[in-house]
Structures are given as structure tokens and as C-alpha cells.
C-alpha positions as CSV (number, residue, x, y, z in Angstrom):
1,X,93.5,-50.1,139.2
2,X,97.1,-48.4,138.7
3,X,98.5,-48.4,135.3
4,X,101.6,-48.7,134.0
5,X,103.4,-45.4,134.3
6,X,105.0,-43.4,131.7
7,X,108.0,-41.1,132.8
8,X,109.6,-38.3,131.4
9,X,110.7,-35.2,133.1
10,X,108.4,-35.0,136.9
11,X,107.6,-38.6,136.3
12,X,104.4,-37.3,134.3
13,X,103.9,-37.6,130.7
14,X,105.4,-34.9,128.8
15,X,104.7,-33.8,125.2
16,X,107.4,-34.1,123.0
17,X,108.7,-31.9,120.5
18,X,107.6,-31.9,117.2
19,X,109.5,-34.9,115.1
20,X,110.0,-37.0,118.0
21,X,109.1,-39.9,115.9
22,X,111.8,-41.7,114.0
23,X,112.6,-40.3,111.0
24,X,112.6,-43.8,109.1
25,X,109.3,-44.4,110.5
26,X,107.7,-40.5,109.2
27,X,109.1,-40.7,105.8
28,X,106.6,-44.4,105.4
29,X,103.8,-42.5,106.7
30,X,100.9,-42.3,106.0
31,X,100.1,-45.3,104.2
32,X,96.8,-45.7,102.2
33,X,94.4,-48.3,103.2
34,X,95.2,-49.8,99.9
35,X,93.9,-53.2,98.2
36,X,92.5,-55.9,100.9
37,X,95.2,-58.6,101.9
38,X,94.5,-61.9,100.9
39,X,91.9,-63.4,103.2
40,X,93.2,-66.9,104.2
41,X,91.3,-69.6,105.5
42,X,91.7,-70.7,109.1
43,X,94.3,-73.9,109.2
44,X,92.7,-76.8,110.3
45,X,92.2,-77.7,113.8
46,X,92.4,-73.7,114.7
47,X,90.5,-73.1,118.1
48,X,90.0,-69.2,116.9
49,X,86.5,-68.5,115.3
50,X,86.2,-68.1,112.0
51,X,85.1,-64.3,112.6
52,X,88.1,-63.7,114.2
53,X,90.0,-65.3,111.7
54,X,88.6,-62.8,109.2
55,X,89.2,-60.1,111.2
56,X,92.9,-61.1,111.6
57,X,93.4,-62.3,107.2
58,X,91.6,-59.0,106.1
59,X,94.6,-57.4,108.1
60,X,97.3,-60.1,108.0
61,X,96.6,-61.8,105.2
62,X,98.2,-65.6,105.5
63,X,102.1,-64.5,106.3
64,X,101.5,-63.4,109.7
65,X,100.7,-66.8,112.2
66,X,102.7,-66.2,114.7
67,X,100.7,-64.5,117.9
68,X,102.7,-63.3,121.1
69,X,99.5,-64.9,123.0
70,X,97.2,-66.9,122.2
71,X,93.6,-65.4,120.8
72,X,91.1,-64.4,122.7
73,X,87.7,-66.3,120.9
74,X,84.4,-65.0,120.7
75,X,82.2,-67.6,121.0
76,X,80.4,-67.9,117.8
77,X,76.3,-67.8,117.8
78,X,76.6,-65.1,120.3
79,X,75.9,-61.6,119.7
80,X,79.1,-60.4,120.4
81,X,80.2,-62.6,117.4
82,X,77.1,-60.8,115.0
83,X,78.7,-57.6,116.0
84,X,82.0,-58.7,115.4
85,X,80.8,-59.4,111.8
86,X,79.3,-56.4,111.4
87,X,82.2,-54.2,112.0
88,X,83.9,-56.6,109.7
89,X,81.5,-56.2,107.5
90,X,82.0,-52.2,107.5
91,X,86.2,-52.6,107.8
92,X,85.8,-54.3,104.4
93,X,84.7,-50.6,103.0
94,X,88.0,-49.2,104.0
95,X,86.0,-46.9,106.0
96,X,87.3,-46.5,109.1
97,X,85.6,-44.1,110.8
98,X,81.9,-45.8,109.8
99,X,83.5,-48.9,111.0
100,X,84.2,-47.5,114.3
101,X,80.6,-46.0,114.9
102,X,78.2,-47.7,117.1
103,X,75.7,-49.4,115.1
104,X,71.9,-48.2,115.6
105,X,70.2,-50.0,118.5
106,X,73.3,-51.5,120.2
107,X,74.8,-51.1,123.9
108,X,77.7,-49.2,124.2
109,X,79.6,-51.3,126.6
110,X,78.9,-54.3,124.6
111,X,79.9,-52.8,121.4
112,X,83.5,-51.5,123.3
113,X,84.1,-55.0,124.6
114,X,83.9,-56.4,120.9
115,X,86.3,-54.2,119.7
116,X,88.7,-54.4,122.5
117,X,88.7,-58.1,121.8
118,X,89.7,-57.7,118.8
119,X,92.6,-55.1,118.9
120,X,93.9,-57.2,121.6
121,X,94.5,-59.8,119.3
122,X,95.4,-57.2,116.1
123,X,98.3,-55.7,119.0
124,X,98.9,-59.4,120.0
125,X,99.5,-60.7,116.4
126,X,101.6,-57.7,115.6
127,X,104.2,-57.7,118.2
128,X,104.4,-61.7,117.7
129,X,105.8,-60.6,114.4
130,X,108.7,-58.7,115.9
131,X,109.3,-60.7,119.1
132,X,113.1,-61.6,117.2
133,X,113.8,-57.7,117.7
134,X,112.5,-56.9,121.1
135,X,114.6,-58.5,123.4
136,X,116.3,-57.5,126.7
137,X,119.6,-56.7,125.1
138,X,117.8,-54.4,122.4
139,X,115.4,-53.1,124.9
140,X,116.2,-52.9,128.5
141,X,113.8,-50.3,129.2
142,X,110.2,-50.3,127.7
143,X,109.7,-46.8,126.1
144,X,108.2,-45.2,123.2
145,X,111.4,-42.9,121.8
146,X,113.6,-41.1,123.9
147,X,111.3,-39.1,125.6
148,X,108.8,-42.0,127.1
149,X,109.4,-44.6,129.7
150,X,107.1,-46.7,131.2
151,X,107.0,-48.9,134.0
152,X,104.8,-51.5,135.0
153,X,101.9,-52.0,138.0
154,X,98.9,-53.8,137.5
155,X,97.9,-52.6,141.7
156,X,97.1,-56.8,142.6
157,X,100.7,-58.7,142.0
158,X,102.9,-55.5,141.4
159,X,101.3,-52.7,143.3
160,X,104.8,-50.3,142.9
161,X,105.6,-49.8,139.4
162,X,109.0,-50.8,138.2
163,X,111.2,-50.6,135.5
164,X,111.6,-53.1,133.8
165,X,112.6,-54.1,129.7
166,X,109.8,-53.4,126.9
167,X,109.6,-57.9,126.2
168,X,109.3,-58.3,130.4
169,X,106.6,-55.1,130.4
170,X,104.6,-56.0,127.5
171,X,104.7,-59.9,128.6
172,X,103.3,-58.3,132.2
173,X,100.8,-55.7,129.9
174,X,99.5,-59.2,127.9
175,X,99.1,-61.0,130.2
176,X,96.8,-58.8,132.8
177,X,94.6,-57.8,129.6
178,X,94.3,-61.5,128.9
179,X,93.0,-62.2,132.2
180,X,90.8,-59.2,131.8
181,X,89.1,-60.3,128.7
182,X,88.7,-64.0,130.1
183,X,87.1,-62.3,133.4
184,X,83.3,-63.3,132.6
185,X,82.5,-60.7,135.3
186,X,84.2,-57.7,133.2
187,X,83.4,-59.2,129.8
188,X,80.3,-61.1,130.2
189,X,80.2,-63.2,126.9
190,X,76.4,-64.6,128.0
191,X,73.2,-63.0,126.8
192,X,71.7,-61.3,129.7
193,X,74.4,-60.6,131.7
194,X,74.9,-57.2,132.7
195,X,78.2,-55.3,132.6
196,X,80.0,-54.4,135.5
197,X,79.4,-50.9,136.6
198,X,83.4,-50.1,136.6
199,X,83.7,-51.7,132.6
200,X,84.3,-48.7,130.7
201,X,87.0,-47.6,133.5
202,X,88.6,-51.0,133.3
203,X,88.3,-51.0,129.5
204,X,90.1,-47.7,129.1
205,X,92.8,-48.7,131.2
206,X,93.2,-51.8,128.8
207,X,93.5,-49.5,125.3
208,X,95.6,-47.3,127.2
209,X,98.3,-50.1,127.8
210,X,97.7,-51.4,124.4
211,X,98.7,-47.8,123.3
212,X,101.7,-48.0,124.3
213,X,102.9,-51.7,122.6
214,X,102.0,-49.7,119.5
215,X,103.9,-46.8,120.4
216,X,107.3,-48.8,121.0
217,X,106.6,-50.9,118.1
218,X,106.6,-47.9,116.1
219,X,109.5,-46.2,118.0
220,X,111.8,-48.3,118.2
221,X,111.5,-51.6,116.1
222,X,109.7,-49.7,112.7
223,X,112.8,-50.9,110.7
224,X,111.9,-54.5,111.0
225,X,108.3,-53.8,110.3
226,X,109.2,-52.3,107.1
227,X,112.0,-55.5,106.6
228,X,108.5,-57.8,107.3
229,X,106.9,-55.7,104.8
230,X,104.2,-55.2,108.1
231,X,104.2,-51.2,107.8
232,X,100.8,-51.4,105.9
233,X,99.2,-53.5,108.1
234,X,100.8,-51.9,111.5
235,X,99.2,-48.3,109.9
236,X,96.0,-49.6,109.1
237,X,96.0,-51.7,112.9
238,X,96.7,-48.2,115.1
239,X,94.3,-45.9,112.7
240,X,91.3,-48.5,113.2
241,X,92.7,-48.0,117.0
242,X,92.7,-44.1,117.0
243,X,89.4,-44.1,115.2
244,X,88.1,-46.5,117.5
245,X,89.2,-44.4,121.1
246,X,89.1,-41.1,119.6
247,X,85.0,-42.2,118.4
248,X,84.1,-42.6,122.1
249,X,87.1,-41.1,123.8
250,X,88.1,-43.7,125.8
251,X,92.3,-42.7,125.8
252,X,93.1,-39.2,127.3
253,X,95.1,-37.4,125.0
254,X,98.2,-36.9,126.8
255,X,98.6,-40.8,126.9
256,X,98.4,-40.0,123.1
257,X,102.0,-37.9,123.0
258,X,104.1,-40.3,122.2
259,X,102.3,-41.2,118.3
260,X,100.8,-37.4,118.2
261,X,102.4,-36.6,115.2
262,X,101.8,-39.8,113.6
263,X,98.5,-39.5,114.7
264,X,97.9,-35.9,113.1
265,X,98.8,-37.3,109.7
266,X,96.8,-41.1,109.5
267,X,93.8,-38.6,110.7
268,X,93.8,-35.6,108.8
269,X,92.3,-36.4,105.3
270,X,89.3,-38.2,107.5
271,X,88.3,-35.4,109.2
């Protein structure tokens, strides 16, 4: 399955120098956990769970409805949903890196389809925030700084990657991990179904797009987060994320270049 393709220099990906991030967006960071947004109750006639809408108040709180997607539901009474609780459960701590650990007794694959669910909707709630700002005029090329381009192939309906603007990319990127997630032959929802041998490589190739709608938010629209007073929740979003892949390794690190300073600090006092 090809991925999108990040250029710089060769057409590989290229570490940058140190201080490649914004300077507006490294004099916010890092930003404590801090107090827990206000949980806000799901508005009537919502089709999302209500453990999804948890998941989505505890980091949101109730200013932030508008989605770039729709959500992707977990069908509640299954046990994807009990482990979608539980890691609720442990966010609520503010302990991130117990959140991200895979709880005693479950199955691995199982446990990484939960979680992809739910940054998929995190990344999908995020960006709808800042869809005002990301526009083909203000971005005609999706990249992550001045260093990072990437261009899209999903190796069924666009087998050569092209270039293409970050709104036009990351509807493309959406869209194909959308249809992932509602594959019941990728993400079996059903108790007793199996999981495809190839999962983990298809779910790697989904946080590894995701990535990178994180890494142009941050790049190039972090002005407008701070405007939406989002920066808190954005930070808390991506270290959950960076917990989460760095836990099981499921992102190479130089897919990582583009955030690795920003990384380095969110990380470095939970070592």
C-alpha cells in the first residue's frame, strides 16, 4: 500500500535543522496537561457513542463541534467500546504514558484498532477547527514547514503520488483512513472475528498519515490554534499520539522529523 510521500532534498525525508519549527509555535510549548475541560454532554440526536463523546469533551470540552468528517462510532456493548472506556478511564489521570499501555490480558491488534479510532477522530475534530485557515490559496502545497512536502498515493485510485494542496491532501488522507476504519475486514468490530494478518502494517500506514495532518497543523496554521485558544488541547492530542506510537513503535522515526523537536520537549519530563 504506497503512502503519501514526503519530499525534501532526493525525494526522501530529510531531517531538519534544529529550530525548524515555528518560532510562535516553540515559545507555547510545552503545555501542561493542566485542569480537565469541561465534559459536555452529547447534543441530542448525536449518532456518536457516548464513549466517544467522552473521549472527544475530556479533550474538547463543548466549544469544539465542528468535525472535518464525520466520527467513526464504536458500537457500544462491544468490547472494543469496554476498552475504549478504559483508556478513558486512565486519560482521566493525566497519565499518559499508563494510558497508552496495553492493559493486562488484551490483544494487541485489538487494543491498536481502539486507539486508532479514536485519534482519527481527535485529528478529525482538530483540523475541522481550522478548516477557515487551510485553504488552497493559504496552502497550495501540503507540507509540514519549509523543509517537508508531501504528496498523495493511496496505490488503488491514485497509484502515482502527486502534489497537490494540504485541504485537497488531507481531504484524500481522511477519506482513505475512513474507509479503512469502516473496512470490517481490517477493523473487525464483531467478537470473534480475527484480524487480518496485514493489520498492524495497514494500521501503521494510517498513524503515519495522521502524523503528518498534525505536523502541518502545527507548521503552518499554529497562529489560529492559539487565536481558538486550541493550543492546549492540540498539545495534549499529539503527546497522547507520540505516547501511543512511540509505546508500540508503530511510526518509524524519520517520518517523525518534521515535530522532532517538539517531540523532544512534550517527552522529556515523562521519561
Amino acid at each position: 500500500m504506497a503512502a503519501g510521500r514526503a519530499t525534501g532534498g532526493g525525494g526522501g525525508a530529510v531531517s531538519p535543522p534544529r529550530g525548524v519549527l515555528p518560532a510562535h509555535a516553540r515559545r507555547a510549548l510545552p503545555l501542561p496537561l493542566g485542569a480537565e475541560p469541561r465534559r459536555a454532554a452529547p447534543s441530542p440526536g448525536s449518532r456518536r457513542s457516548p464513549s466517544t463523546a467522552i473521549a472527544m469533551s475530556f479533550l474538547f470540552g463543548s466549544r469544539s463541534s465542528k468535525t472535518f468528517k464525520p466520527k467513526k462510532n464504536i458500537p457500544e456493548g462491544s468490547h472494543q467500546y469496554e476498552l475504549l472506556k478504559h483508556a478513558e478511564a486512565t486519560l482521566g489521570s493525566g497519565n499518559l504514558r499508563m494510558a497508552v499501555m496495553l492493559p493486562e490480558g488484551e490483544d494487541l491488534n485489538e487494543w491498536v484498532a481502539v486507539n486508532t479510532v479514536d485519534f482519527f477522530n481527535q485529528i478529525n475534530m482538530l483540523y475541522g477547527t481550522i478548516t477557515d485557515f487551510c485553504t488552497e490559496e493559504s496552502c497550495p502545497v501540503m507540507s509540514a514547514g519549509p523543509k517537508y512536502e508531501y504528496h498523495w498515493a493511496d496505490g488503488t485510485n491514485i497509484k502515482k503520488p502527486i502534489k497537490c494542496s494540504a485541504p485537497k491532501y488531507i481531504d484524500y488522507l481522511m477519506t482513505w483512513v475512513q474507509d479503512q476504519l469502516d473496512d470490517e475486514t481490517l477493523f473487525p468490530s464483531k467478537i470473534g472475528v480475527p484480524f487480518p494478518k496485514n493489520f498492524m502494517s495497514v494500521a501503521k500506514t494510517i498513524l503515519k498519515r495522521l502524523f503528518r495532518v498534525y505536523a502541518h497543523i502545527y507548521h503552518q496554521h499554529f497562529d489560529p490554534v492559539i487565536q481558538l485558544q486550541e493550543e492546549a488541547h492540540l498539545n495534549t492530542s499529539f503527546k497522547h499520539f507520540i505516547f501511543f506510537v512511540q509505546e508500540f513503535n508503530l511510526i518509524d522515526r524519520r517520518e517523525l522529523a518534521p515535530l522532532q523537536e517538539l517531540i523532544e520537549k512534550l517527552t522529556s519530563k515523562d521519561r
